[in-house]
C-alpha positions in Angstrom: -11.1 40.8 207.3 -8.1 42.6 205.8 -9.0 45.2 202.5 -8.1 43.3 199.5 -4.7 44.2 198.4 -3.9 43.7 194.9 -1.2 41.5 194.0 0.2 43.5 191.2 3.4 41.1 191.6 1.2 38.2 189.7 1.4 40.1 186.5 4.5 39.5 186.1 4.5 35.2 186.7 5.8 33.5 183.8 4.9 30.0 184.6 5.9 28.4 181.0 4.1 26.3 179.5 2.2 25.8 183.0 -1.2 26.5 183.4 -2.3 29.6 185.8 -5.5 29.9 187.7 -6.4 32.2 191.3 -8.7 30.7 193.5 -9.5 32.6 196.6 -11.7 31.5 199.4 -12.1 34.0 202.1 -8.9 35.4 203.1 -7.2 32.6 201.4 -6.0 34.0 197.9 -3.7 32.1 196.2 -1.9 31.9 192.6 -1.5 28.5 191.0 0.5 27.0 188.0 0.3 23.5 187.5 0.1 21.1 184.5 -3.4 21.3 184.2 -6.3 23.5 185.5 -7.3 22.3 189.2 -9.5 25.1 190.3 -12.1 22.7 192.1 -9.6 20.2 193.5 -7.2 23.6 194.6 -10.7 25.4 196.2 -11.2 21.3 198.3 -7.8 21.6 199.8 -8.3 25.0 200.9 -11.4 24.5 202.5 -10.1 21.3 204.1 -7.1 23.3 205.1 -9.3 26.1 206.5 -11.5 24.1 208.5 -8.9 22.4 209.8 -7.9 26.3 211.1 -11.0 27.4 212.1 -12.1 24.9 214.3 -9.3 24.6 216.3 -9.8 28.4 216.9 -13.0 28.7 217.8 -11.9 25.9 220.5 -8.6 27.5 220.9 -9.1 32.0 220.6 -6.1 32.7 221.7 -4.4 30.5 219.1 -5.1 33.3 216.3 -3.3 36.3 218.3 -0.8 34.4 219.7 3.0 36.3 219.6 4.8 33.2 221.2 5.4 29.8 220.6 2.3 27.8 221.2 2.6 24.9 223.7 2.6 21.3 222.0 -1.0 19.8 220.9 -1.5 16.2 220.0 -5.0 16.3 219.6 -4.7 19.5 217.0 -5.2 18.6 213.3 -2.3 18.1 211.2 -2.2 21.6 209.3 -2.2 23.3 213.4 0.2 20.9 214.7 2.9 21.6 211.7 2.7 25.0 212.3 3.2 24.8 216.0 6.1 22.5 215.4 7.6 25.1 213.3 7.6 27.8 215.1 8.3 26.5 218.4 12.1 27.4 218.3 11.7 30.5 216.6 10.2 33.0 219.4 6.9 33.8 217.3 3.0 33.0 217.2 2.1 29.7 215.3 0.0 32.3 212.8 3.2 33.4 211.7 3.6 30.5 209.8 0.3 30.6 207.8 0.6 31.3 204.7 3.3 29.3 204.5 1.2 26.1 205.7 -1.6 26.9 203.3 0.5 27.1 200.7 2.5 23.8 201.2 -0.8 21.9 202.2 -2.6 22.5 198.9 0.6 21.9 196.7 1.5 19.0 198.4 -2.6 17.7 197.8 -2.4 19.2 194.4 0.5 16.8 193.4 -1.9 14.2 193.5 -3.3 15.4 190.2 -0.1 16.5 188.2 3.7 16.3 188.3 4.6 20.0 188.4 2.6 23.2 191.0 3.8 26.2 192.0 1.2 27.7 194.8 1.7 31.6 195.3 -0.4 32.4 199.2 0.5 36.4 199.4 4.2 36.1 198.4 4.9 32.9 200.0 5.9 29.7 197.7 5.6 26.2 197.6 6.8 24.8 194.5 7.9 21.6 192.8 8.9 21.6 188.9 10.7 19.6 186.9 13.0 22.1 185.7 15.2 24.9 187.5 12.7 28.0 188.3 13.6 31.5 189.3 12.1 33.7 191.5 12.4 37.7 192.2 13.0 39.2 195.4 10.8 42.4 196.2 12.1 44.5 198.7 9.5 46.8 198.8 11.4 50.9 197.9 14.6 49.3 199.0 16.9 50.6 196.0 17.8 46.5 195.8 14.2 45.3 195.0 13.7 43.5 192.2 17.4 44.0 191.0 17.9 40.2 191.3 16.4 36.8 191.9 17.1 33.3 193.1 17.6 30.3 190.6 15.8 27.6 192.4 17.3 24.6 191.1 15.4 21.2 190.4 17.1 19.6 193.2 16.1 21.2 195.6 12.6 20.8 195.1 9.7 20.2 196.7 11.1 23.7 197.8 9.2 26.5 200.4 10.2 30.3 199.1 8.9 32.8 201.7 9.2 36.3 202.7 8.4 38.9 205.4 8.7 42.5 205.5 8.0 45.6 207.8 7.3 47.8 204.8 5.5 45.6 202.3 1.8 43.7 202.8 -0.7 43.7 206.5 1.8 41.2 208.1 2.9 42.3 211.5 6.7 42.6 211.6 8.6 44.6 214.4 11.8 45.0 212.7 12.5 47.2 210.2 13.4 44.9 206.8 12.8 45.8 203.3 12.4 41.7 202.9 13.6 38.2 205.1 13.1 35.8 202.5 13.9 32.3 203.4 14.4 28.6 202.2 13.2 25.3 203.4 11.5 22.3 202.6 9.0 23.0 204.4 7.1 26.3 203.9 5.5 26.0 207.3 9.4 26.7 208.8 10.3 29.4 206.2 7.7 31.3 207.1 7.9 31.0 210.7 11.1 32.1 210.2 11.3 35.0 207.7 8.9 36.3 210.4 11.2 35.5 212.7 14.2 37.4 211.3 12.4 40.0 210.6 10.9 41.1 213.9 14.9 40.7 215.0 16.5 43.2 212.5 15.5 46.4 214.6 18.2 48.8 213.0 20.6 48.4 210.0 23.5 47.1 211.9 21.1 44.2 213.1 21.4 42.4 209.7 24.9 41.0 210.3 24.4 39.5 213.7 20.9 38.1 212.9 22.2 36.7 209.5 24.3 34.9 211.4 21.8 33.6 213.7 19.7 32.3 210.8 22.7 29.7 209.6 21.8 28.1 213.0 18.6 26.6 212.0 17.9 23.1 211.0 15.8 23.2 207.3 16.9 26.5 206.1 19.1 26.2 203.5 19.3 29.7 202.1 18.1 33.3 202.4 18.2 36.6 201.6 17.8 39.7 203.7 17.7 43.6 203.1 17.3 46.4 204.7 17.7 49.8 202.7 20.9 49.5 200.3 22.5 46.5 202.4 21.7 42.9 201.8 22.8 39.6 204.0 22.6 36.1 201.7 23.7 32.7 202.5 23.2 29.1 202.0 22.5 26.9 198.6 21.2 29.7 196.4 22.1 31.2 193.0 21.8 35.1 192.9 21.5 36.5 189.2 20.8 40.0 187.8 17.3 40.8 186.6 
């Protein structure tokens, strides 16, 4: 199990006049504003999400270490079969979409309960409100980080908001971005592919051609890259000034 990391980032969540509860189980740690406190129903989809996970590794090992697509399963359960879906163009493990899957899973239950969630899993977001949200990019000791956000309009939501970095968190990246932070309905794709983008941008004069790349994938609509003082951003997204 990874040291716990604090996520000082939290401290800063102004959900409104949301309510905000963390309920971790295991590794899963995750930040939640909804209309009302779900702590129990929140800790039920994570275990039902997590078992879903664990058994299909302890049949499947390899599935956990995995650095390349993995092949098509219709007998996996439906959290392991989205996330092999989502990462099977995209050159990367099926764990590389995680986070992102977790997070989606147990907003999408949690919607069951209230009208309005935002689910935080280690810097990934899933997120439905009923008003335009914004959200700050953290680039790690990029001189851009946290110099601006994205206004995530209404619209666009239910919305997935996630990020990968070489420099920031235990992820494994093998490229060298401050942050790849992408946008998609579905979480389980963004985070397949800010993994993705990441492991492509190898030197500074990367970003362009791999920016261009990521226009080229079906359910991204936006994103945001940086490495050092340079940044790459694109698609239906509103950039303001923090």
């Amino acid at each position: 199990m990874p040291p716990y990391e604090e996520r000082f980032y939290r401290r800063k969540v102004n959900a409104g006049d949301l309510v905000s509860f963390h309920v971790a189980v295991k590794e899963t740690d995750l930040w939640v504003s909804a209309d009302l406190n779900l702590e129990k129903e929140t800790s039920d989809l994570i275990f039902d999400c997590r078992q879903q996970l664990e058994t299909y590794i302890r049949m499947h090992p390899e599935f956990s270490i995995s650095l390349i697509p993995w092949p098509e399963d219709p007998f996996a359960p439906p959290i392991v079969k989205k996330m092999i879906d989502a990462t099977r163009g995209l050159g990367v493990g099926p764990m590389a979409s995680v986070a992102g899957a977790i997070a989606q899973h147990v907003a999408e239950g949690l919607l069951k309960f209230t009208d309005q969630v935002i689910v935080e899993n280690g810097g990934d977001i899933f997120l439905r409100t009923n008003r335009s949200a914004t959200v700050s990019i953290f680039a790690g000791s990029s001189p851009l980080s946290e110099k601006f956000g994205l206004t995530i309009p209404e619209r666009l939501m239910p919305l997935g908001v996630c990020s990968s970095s070489a420099k920031v968190g235990h992820s494994l990246s093998m490229g060298i971005a401050d942050v790849c932070c992408l946008l998609s309905p579905s979480a389980v794709l963004a985070d397949g592919a800010a993994t993705s983008f990441g492991n492509k941008i190898k030197r500074k004069e990367d970003l362009e051609t791999v920016a261009e790349w990521a226009t080229q994938i079906e359910g991204i609509i936006g994103y945001v890259f940086i490495v050092e003082d340079s940044m790459a951003a694109w698609g239906d997204i509103e950039l303001f000034n923090l």
